[in-house]
Residue, then its C-alpha position, 0 to 999 in steps of 0.5 A: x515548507x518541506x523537510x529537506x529531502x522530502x517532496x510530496x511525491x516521494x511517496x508515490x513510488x512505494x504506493x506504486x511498488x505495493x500495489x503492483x506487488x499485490x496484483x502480482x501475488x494475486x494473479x500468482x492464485x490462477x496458477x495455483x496447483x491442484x492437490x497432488x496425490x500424496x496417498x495417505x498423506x494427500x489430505x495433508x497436503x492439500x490443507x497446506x496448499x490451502x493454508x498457503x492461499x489463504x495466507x497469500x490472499x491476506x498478504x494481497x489484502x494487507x499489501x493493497x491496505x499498505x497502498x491505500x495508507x500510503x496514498x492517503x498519507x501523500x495526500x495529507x502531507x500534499x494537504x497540510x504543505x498547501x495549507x502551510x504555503x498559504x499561512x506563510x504567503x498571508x501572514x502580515x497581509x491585512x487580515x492575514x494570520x498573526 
């Protein structure tokens, strides 16, 4: 009994988008640039480049999160239309659902 438009794996796609997306930040952090030698301001820029990476690094966290809700939510949905066909296919059989 799915909604029209909807299937169950519909959501696979963007699980996949996210997860590759976080790989490909995360691999991004091996090329990362040393601190350049700014003169007096290279500590300046160093925190920067230090604040930027660990912004990264949570970007790469919450965007595997995303993936894992979003697997989790194909497979509730994939769990709930299951259990929705069986009702529907024993409703009115002896014993069945009412």
């Amino acid at each position: 009994m799915s909604l029209p438009g909807i299937e169950i794996g519909d959501l696979n796609e963007p699980a996949r988008i996210l997860i590759d997306n976080a790989h490909k930040l995360d691999s991004s952090g091996n090329s990362a640039p040393e601190v350049p030698n700014a003169g007096p301001s290279t500590i300046f820029v160093g925190e920067a480049i230090a604040s930027l990476a660990q912004v990264m690094s949570e970007l790469v966290i919450a965007s595997a999160r995303a993936a894992d809700a979003v697997q989790t939510c194909d497979e509730n949905y994939a769990a709930a239309e299951d259990a929705n066909t069986a009702a529907v296919v024993h409703a009115g059989t002896p014993g069945g659902p009412r």
